[in-house]
FIDOBA-799202 format. One record per residue (C-alpha): residue number from 1; residue in one letter; z, y, x. Coordinates in pm, whole numbers, plus 32768, in hexadecimal, padded with zeros to 4 digits. Example, Ala and Ser with C-alpha at 12.3 -4.5 7.8 and 13.67 -1.06 7.14 Angstrom:
% FIDOBA-799202
  pos  code     w     v     u
    1     a  830C  7E3E  84CE
    2     s  82CA  7F96  8557
END
This chain:
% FIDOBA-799202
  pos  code     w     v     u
    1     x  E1DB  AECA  F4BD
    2     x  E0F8  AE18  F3E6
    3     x  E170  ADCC  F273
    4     x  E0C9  AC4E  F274
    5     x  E09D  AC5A  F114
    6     x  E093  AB26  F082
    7     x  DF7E  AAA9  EF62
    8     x  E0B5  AA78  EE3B
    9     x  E104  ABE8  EE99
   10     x  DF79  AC4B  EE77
   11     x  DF3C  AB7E  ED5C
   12     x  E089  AC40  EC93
   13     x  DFDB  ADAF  ECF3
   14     x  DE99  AD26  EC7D
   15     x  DF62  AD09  EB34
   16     x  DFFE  AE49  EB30
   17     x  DECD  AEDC  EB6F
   18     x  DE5D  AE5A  EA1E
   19     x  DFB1  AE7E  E979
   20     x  DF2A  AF39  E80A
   21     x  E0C6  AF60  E7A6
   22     x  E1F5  B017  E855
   23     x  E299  AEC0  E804
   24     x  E18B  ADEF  E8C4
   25     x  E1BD  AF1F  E9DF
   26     x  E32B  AEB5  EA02
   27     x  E307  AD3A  EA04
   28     x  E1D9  AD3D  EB0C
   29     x  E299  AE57  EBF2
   30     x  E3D5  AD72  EBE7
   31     x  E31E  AC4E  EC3C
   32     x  E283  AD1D  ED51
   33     x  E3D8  AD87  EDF9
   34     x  E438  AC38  EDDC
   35     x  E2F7  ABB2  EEA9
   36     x  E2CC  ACD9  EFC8
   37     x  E362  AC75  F0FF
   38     x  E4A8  AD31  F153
   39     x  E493  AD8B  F2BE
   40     x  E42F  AEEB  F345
   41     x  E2ED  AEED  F338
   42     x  E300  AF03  F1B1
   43     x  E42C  AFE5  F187
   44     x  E335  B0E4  F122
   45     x  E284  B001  F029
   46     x  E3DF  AFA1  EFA3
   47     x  E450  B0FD  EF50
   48     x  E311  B13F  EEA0
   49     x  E314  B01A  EDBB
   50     x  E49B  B065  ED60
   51     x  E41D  B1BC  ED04
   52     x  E300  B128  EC28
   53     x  E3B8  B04C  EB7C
   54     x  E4BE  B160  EB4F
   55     x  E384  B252  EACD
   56     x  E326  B10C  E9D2
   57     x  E493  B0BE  E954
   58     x  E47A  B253  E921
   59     x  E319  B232  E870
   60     x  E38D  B0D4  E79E
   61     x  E4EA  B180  E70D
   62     x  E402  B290  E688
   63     x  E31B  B1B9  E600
   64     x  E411  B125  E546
   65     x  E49F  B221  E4C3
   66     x  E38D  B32C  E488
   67     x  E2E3  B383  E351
   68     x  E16C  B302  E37D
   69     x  E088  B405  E3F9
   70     x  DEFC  B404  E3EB
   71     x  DDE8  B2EB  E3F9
   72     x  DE51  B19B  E4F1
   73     x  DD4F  B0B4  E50A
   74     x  DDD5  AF29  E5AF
   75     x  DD09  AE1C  E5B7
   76     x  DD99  ACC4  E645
   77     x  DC96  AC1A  E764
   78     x  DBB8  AB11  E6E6
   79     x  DADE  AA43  E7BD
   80     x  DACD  AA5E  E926
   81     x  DAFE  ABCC  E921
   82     x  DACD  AD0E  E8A7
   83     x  D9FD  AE18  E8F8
   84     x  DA09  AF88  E888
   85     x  D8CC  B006  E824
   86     x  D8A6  B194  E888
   87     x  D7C2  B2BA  E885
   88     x  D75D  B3FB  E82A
   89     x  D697  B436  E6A6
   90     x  D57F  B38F  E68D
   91     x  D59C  B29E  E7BB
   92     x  D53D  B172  E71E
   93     x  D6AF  B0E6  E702
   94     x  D681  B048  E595
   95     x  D508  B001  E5C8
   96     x  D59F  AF15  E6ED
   97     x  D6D5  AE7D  E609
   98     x  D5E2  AE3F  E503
   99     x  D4CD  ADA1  E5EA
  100     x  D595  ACCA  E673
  101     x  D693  AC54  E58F
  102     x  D6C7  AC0B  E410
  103     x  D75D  AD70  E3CA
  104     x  D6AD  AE47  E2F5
  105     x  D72E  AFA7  E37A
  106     x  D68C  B0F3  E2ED
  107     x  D563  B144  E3CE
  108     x  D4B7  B28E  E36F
  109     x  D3CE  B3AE  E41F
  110     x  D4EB  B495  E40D
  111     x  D623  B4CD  E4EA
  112     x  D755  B43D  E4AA
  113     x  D71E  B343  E39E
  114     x  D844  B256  E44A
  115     x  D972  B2E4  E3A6
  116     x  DA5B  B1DC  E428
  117     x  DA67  B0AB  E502
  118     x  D9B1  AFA6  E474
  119     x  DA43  AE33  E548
  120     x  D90B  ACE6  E555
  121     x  D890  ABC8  E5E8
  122     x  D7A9  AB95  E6EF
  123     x  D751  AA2B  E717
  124     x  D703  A9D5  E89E
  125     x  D68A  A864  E8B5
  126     x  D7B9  A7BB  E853
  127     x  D8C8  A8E4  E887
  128     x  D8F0  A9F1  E7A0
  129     x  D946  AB5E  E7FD
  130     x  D9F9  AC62  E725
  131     x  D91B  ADA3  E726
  132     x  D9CB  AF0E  E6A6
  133     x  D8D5  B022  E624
  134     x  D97A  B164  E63A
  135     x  D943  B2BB  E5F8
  136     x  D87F  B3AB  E6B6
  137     x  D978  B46D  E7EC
  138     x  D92E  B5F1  E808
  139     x  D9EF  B6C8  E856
  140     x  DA5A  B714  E6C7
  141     x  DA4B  B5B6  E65A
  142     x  DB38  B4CE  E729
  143     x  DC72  B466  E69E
  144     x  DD88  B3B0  E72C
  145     x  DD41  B258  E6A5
  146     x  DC09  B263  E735
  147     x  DC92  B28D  E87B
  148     x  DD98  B14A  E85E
  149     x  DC53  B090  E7DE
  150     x  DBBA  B0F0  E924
  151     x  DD02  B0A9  EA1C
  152     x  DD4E  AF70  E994
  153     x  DBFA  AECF  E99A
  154     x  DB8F  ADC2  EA5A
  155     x  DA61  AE91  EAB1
  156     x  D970  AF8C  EA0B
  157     x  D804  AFE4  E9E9
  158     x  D7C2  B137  EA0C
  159     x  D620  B18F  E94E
  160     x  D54D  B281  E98C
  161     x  D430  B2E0  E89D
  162     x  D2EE  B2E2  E9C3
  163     x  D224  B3B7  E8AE
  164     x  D2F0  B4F4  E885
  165     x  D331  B5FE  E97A
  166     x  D45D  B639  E8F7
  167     x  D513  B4CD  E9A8
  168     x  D568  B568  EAFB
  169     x  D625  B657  EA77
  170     x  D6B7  B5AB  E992
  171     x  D718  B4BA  EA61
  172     x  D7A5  B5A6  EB72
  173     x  D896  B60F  EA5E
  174     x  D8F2  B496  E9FF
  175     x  D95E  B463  EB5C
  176     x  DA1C  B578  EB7D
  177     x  DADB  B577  EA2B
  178     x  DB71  B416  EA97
  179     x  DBB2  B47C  EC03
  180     x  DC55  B5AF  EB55
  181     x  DD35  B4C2  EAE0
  182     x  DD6D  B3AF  EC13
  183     x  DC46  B2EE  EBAB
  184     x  DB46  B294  EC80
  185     x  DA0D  B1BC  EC4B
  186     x  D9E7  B0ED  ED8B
  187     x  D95B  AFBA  EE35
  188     x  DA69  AF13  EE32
  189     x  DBAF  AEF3  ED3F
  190     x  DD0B  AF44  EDCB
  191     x  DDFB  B06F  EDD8
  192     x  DDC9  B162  EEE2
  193     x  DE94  B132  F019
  194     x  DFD1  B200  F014
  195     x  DFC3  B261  EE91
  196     x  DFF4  B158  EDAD
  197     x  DFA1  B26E  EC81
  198     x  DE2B  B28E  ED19
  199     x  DD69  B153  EC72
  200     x  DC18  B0EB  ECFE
  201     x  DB27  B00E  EC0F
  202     x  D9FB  AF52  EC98
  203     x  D8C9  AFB6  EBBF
  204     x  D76A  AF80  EB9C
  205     x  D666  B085  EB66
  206     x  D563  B05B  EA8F
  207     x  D458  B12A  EA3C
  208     x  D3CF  B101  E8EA
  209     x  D260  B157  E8A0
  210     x  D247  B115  EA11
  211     x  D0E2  B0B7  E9F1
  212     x  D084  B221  E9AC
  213     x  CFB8  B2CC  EAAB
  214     x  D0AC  B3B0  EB2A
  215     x  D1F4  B2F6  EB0A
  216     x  D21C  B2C4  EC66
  217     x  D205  B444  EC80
  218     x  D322  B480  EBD3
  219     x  D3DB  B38C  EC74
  220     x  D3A8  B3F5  EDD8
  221     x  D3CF  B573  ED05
  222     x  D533  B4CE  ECDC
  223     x  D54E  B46B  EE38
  224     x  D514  B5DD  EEAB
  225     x  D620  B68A  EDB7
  226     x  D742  B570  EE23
  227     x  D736  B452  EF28
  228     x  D7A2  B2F3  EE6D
  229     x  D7A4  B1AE  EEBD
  230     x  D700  B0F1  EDDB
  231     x  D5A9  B067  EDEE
  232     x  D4E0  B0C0  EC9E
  233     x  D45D  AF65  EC00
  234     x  D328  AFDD  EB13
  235     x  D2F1  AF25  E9C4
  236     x  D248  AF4A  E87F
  237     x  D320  AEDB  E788
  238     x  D1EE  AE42  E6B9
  239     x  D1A9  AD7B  E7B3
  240     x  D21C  AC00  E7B0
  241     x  D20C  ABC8  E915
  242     x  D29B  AD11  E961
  243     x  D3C3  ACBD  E85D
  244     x  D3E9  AB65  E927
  245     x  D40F  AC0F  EA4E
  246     x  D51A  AD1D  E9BC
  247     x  D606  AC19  E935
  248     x  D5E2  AB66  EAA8
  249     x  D64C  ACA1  EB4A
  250     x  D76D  ACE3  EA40
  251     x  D81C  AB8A  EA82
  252     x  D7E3  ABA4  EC06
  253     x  D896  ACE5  EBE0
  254     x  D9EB  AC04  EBA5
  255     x  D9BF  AB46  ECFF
  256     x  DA48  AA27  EC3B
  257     x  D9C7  A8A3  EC39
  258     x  D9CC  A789  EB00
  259     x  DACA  A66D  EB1C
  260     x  DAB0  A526  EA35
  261     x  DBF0  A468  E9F3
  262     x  DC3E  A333  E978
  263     x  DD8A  A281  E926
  264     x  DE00  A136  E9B5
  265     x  DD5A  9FED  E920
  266     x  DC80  A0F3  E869
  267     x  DAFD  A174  E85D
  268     x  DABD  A2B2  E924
  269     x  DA7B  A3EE  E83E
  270     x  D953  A489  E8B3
  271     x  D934  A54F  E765
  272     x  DA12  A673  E7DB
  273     x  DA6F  A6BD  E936
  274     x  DB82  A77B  E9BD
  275     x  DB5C  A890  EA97
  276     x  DBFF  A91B  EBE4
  277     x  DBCC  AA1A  ECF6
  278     x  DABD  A98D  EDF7
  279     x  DB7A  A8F3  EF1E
  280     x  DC86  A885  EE01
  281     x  DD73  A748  EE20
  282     x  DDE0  A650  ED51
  283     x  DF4E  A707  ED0F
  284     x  DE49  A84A  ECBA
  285     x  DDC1  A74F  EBA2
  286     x  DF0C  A6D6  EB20
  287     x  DFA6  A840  EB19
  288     x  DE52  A880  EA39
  289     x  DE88  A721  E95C
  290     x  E00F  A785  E91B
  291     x  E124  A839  E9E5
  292     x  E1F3  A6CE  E9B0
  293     x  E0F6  A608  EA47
  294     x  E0C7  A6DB  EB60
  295     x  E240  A697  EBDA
  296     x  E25E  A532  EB81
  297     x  E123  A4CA  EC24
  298     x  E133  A3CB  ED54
  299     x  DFAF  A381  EDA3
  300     x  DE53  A35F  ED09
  301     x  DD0B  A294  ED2B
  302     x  DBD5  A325  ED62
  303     x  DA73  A2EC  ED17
  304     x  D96B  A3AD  EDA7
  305     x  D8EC  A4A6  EED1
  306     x  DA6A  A4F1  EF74
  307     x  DAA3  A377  EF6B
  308     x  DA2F  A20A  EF60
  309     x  DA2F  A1A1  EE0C
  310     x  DB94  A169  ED9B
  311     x  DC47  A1D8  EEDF
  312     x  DDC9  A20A  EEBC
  313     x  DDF1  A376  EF19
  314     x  DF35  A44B  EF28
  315     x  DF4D  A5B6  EE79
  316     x  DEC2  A66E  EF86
  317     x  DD8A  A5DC  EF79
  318     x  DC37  A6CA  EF6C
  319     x  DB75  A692  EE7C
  320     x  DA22  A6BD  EE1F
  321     x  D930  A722  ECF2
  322     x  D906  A5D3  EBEE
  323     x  DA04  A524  EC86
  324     x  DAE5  A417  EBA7
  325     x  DC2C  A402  EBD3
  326     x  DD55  A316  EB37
  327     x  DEB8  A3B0  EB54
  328     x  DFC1  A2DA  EBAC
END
């Protein structure tokens, strides 16, 4: 029997998916079991979720009352995303940050100058998109922060130096110290069917120095040692067009479109647009504007592609990238 999941209960795993706190864990799983439809197709769904949120009640009550232990690393979204920046030493990872953002990360000739994550701002036309360097993964350099960084991204970029022998391998090892440890760099975002403790993150490879001559060597080298799915896109970071390009594939990676707003009797803002999945409504933009708003909402106008210019529309309304819209 099918489970007819509906897009309130999607939009809640989508947000315990990127839950960074055993608190945020309980509140989204809650919210969950409240939103799954009870009939028999989901009984296995339900018992799952009651024994996740048991597992993050478990996880919270020790959080709370544990002694801190070790290095944690949080860093609230900002923007219309964030995206997790990964790879093995020398990949290029801070040569990238620092390209294309105001950052100033350490960049050096030698491996693991990025001691810890290092959170920026990538400016995208008129969006802006939160970019976290990290350290290097091997296989004796991964901790556990590192991995929460990764799970509870939006989406990562995973580099590859195109100049040194060394990047298959290296990146072989990447791969399989965050499978090792139910996390999976992927086409797509989402948890793996059956296992809500497997995480897949959509990422984009890019292959740094991927103007030299045997870059795409390496990377089909890479291709022969593990199968992947990722098509490589080849830059040089000292290139401006290839830098354009970069920060074009980085905010396509959130599948998400710009929404102005403006208020009743007032001049549309055009100076900061909201942002929502692609194929969002207008309740998916008044969840994002404030939880309130979201319920108390009747209707909205619209200006733009989904509509004629200030069409009355109710909240399950499509709509589409640069669109205006007045909440009633």
């Amino acid at each position: 029997m099918p489970a007819n999941l509906t897009p309130q209960y999607h939009k809640a795993e989508e947000e315990f998916r990127r839950a960074q706190s055993a608190q945020e864990q309980v509140d989204c799983l809650q919210r969950m079991l409240q939103l799954i439809p009870k009939h028999k197709g989901t009984e296995r769904m339900q018992g799952d979720l009651k024994h996740r949120l048991k597992e993050a009640r478990d996880a919270l009550q020790t959080e709370k009352s544990a002694p801190k232990k070790g290095v944690s690393y949080r860093y609230p979204r900002q923007g219309a995303g964030q995206i997790v920046i990964v790879g093995g030493p020398n990949s290029g990872k801070s040569r990238l940050v620092q390209e294309l953002t105001n950052a100033e990360p350490e960049v050096a000739d030698y491996p693991f100058s990025t001691r810890e994550p290092l959170p920026a701002i990538m400016e995208w036309e008129d969006v802006r998109v939160q970019l976290i360097d990290t350290p290097p993964i091997t296989i004796s350099n991964l901790e556990p922060y590192q991995i929460n960084l990764v799970r509870t991204a939006d989406a990562a970029v995973l580099c590859f130096d195109g100049s040194s022998d060394d990047s298959p391998e290296a990146t072989v090892e990447l791969l399989q110290q965050l499978e090792q440890r139910k996390t999976v760099l992927a086409s797509q975002s989402g948890f793996v069917e059956d296992d809500f403790s497997r995480i897949q993150i959509k990422t984009l490879f890019v292959v740094t120095r991927g103007k030299n001559a045997e870059a795409r060597m390496r990377v089909e080298f890479l291709r022969e040692m593990r199968d992947h799915p990722f098509e490589p896109l080849y830059v040089d970071l000292e290139n401006e067009a290839d830098q354009e390009e970069l920060r074009t594939q980085i905010f396509q990676l959130l599948d998400c479109i710009r929404i102005y707003t403006k208020a009743p009797g007032k001049p549309a803002d055009y100076s900061s647009p909201f942002t929502i999945p692609r194929g969002g409504s207008v309740e998916d933009l008044a969840y994002v504007i404030h939880r309130e708003l979201f319920d108390s909402m009747k209707f909205a106008k619209v200006w733009g592609e989904s509509a004629h210019d200030g069409q009355t529309v109710g909240r399950d309304h499509q709509l589409c990238d640069k669109d205006l819209v007045e909440l009633h």
